[in-house]
N, C-alpha and C positions, 0 to 999 in steps of 0.2 A: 504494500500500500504506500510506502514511505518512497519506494521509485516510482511510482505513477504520478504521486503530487509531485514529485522533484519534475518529471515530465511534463506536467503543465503547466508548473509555475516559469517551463524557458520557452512553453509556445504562447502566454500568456506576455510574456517579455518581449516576444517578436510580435503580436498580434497590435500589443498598447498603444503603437501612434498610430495604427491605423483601423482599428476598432471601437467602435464606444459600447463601454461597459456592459447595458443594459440590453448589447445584439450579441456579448461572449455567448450567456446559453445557449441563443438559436444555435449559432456558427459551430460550436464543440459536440452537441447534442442533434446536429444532422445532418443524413445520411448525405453522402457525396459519391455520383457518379467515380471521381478522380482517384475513391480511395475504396472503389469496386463496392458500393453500395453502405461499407462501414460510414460511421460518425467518429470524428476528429479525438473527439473521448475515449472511443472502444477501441482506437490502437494506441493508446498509450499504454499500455499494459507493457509492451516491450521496447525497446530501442528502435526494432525494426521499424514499428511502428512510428514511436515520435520522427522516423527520417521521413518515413512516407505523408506524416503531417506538415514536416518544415519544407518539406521539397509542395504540398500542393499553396503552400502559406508563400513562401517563394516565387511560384507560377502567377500565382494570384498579384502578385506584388508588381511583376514585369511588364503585364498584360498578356502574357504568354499561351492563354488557354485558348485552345485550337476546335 
């Protein structure tokens, strides 16, 4: 439990200048095509996971999504 919070508290740290507070639940709490139908939340469970959240956090940031 103590590495999932650590997990969200560094997509929370990239998320903060471009998110407002009150849209974190939606955004972490739903399902995303990018992340093959998971939520931002449900793969923090692993490393794997937070990479496949910082890379759609990233995409989203460049304008990149295709």
């Amino acid at each position: 439990m103590a590495e999932k919070l650590g997990r969200l508290k560094i997509v929370l740290d990239i998320l903060e200048p471009a998110i407002e507070k009150k849209d974190l639940k939606h955004f972490l709490g739903r399902p995303h095509t990018r992340l093959r139908g998971h939520s931002p939340s449900s793969l923090l469970d692993t490393d794997y996971g937070l990479e496949a959240v910082k890379d759609l956090i990233e995409t989203a940031f460049t304008g990149a999504f295709t």
